[in-house]
N, C-alpha and C positions, 0 to 999 in steps of 0.2 A: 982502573975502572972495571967496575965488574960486568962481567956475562949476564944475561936478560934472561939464557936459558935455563942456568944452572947460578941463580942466585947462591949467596952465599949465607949463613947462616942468620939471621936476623934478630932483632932482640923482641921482637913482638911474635915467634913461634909460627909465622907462617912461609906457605913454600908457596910461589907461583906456578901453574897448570894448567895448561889448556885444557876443555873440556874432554877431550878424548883423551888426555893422558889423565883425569882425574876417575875416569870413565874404566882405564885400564887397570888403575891400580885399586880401586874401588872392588872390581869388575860387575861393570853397571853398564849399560849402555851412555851413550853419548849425549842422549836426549833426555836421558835418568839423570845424568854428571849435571845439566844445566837447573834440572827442577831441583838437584839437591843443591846448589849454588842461591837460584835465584831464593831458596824456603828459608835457608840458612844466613842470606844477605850477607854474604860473604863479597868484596870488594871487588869488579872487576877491570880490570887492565887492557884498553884496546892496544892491540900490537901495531907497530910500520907494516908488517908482512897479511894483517890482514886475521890472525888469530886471536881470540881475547883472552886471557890470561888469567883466572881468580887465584884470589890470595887463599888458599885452603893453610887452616889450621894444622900443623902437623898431628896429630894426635886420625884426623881427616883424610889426611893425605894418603893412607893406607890403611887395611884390613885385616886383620889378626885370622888366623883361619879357624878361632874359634870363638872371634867374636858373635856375640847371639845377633847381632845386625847383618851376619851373611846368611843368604839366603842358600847359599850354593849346598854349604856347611847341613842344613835342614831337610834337605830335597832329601823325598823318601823314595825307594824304588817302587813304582805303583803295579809293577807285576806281580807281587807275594799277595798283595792285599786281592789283586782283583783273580787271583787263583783262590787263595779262601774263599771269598765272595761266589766262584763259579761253584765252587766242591760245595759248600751249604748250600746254591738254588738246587743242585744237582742233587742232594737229600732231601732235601722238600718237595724234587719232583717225584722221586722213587716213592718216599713217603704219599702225597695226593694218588699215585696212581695206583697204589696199595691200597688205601682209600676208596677212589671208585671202581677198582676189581671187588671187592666185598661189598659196595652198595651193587654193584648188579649183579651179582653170585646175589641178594636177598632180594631185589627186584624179579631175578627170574623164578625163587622159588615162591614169592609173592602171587609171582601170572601161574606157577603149576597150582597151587592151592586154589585162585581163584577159578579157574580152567575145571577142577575137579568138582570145586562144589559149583557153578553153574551146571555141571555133566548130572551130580544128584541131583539137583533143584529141577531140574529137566522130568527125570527119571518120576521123581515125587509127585509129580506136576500129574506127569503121564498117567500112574498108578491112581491117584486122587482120579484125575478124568476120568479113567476106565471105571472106576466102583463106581462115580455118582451116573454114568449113565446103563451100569446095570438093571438098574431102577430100584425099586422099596423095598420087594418083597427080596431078591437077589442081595442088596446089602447084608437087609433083616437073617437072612440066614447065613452071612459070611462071618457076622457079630458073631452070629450064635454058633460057628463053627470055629469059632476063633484066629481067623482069616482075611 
């Protein structure tokens, strides 16, 4: 009679597995083992001892380490990518603040030019005031003195 644990070869290609040793040799979780069980409708086997037992397909049964079904095999390390990711925000910050140093270096010489000509528009202002209340004849002769 054969062992329940360690069945023997079979002519229909499958191996019986609890879900945690399907889980292990998979390496899936346990509660992965059952969803990939119950999708696949793969047959299961309640145990005396209280564990159930599916018939997993040999081919199923285990995991090539380059099959494209591991994920493990996939996993990328996310620290190169998210060091790129820092060094390019970290040029784009250098870059904007390069940016608004030259917008206000042209903002301030903006306020000195406007600063200067309110100072002449002032001054012009003044000069204009002062001739028109020289009066007629006082202009009349600034014309004519070239003034």
């Amino acid at each position: 009679m054969a062992d329940m644990d360690n069945p023997p070869d079979s002519a229909d290609g499958v191996e019986l597995l609890s879900y945690a040793e399907l889980g292990t040799r998979r390496g899936i979780g346990r509660a992965s083992a059952e969803r990939l069980a119950r999708r696949r409708k793969w047959k299961r086997i309640p145990g005396n001892d209280g564990v159930t037992k599916v018939a997993v397909p040999r081919d199923w049964a285990t995991l090539a380490p380059d099959d494209p079904g591991d994920v493990r095999a996939r996993r990328v390390d996310p620290v190169p990518a998210l060091r790129a990711a820092v060094e390019e925000l970290r040029h784009q910050l250098r870059r904007e603040g390069d940016r608004a140093d030259k917008q206000e270096a042209r903002a301030e010489t903006a306020e000195q030019r406007a600063y200067a000509a309110e100072q002449e528009a002032a001054a012009l202002r003044a000069d204009t005031s002062a001739r028109l209340s020289a009066g007629r004849w006082a202009r009349l002769r600034a014309a004519w003195l070239g003034g």
